[in-house]
C-alpha positions in Angstrom: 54.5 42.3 133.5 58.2 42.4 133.2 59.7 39.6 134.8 62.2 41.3 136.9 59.7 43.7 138.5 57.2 40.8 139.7 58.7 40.5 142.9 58.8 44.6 143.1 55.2 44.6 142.3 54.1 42.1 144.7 55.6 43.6 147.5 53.5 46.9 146.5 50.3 44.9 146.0 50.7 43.4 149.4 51.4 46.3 151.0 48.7 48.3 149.8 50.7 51.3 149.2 49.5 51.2 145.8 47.2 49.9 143.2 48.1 46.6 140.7 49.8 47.9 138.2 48.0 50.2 135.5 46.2 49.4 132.2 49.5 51.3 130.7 51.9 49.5 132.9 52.7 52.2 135.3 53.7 50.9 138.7 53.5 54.7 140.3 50.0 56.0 138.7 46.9 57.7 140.1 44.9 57.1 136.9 46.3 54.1 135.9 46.6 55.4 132.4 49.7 58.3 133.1 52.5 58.2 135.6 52.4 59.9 139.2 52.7 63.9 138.5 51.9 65.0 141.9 55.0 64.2 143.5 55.1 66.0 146.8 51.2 65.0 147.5 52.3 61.7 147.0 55.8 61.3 149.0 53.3 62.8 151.8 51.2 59.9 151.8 53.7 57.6 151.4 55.3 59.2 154.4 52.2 58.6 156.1 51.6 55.1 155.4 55.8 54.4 155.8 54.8 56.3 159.5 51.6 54.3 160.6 53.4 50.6 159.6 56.1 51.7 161.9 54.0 53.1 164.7 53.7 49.7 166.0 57.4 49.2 166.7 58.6 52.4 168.3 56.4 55.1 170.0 57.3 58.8 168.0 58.9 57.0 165.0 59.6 59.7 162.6 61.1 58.9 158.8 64.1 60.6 158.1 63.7 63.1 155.3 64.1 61.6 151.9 63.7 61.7 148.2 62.2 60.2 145.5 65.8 60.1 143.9 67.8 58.5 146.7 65.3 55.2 145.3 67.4 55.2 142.5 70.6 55.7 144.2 69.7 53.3 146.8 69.2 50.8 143.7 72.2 51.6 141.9 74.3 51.3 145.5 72.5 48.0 146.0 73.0 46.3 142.7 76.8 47.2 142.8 76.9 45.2 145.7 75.1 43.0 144.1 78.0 42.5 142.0 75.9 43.6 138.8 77.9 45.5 136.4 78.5 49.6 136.1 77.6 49.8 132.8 74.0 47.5 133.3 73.4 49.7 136.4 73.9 53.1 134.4 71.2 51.4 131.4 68.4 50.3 133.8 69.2 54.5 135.1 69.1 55.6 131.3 72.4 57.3 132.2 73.9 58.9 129.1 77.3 60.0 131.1 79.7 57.8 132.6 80.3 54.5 131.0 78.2 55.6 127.5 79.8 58.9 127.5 81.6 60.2 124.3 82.1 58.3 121.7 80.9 54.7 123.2 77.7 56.2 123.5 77.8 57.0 119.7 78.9 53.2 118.6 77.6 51.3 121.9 74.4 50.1 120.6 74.2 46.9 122.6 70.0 47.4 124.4 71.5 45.3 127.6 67.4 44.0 127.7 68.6 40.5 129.0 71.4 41.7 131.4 68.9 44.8 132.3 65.9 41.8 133.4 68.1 39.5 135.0 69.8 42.9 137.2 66.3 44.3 138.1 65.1 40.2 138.9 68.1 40.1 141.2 67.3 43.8 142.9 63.7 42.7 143.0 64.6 39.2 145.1 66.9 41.9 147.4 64.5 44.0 147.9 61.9 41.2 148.8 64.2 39.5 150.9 64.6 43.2 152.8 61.0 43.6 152.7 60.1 40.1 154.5 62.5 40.2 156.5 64.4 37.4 155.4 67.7 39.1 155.5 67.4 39.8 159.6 66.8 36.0 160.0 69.7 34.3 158.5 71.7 37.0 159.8 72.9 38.5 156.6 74.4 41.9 157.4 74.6 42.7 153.5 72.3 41.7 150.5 75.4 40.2 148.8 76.0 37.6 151.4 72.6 36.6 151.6 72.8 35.3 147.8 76.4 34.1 148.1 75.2 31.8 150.7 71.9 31.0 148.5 72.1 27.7 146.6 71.2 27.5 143.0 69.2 24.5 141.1 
């Protein structure tokens, strides 16, 4: 398992919104050998399950409409204020535009692998510090200040 998605796929596995991860490696699989093709089947569920965890809180919760693709712009939003770098951001993406446009993306040959794990290790301790609930009860209002005030051994 890649090291900086352990944290991302622990949170799934506890949950129970999905299976361990796949014989192929696919985090988001029905079959465990291919990756999720019916998309709007299953957003619904997810919806449903996203619906029924927060029933418990607020009578008529409803889930504001969203997208599959606002994950990855929530990620990219949330590792910029993570301070992690554009160009690291628009790798883990597999963005071709932007910083790799033109002619960088021609002699840019640089993977990013290590700076890529230790970006998607730090978005995976966010997310799991979101998830727990962490970030409510040292009264962080942003990810960014709850590892500025973290200490490191």
């Amino acid at each position: 398992m890649h090291r900086g998605m352990s944290a991302f796929h622990a949170i799934l596995e506890a949950r129970g919104l999905f299976g361990s991860v796949g014989a192929k490696g696919f985090v988001f699989t029905t079959t465990g050998h291919s990756p999720v093709g019916g998309y709007s089947r299953a957003k619904e569920r997810i919806d449903v399950v996203m619906e029924r965890l927060g029933a418990g809180k607020k009578q008529g919760n409803k889930i504001p409409p969203w997208r599959f693709h606002g994950l990855r712009r929530t990620m990219a939003t949330g590792m910029a204020r993570l301070k992690i770098p554009l160009p690291v951001i628009e790798k883990i993406l597999a963005h071709s535009s932007g910083t790799f446009a033109g002619i960088v993306g021609v002699y840019q040959l640089h993977s990013f692998a290590a700076e890529k794990a230790e970006a998607l290790e730090k978005w995976g301790n966010a997310v799991e510090k979101l998830v727990s609930g962490e970030i409510q009860k040292t009264g962080c209002r942003h990810v960014e200040q709850c590892f500025a005030s973290r200490k490191r051994g």
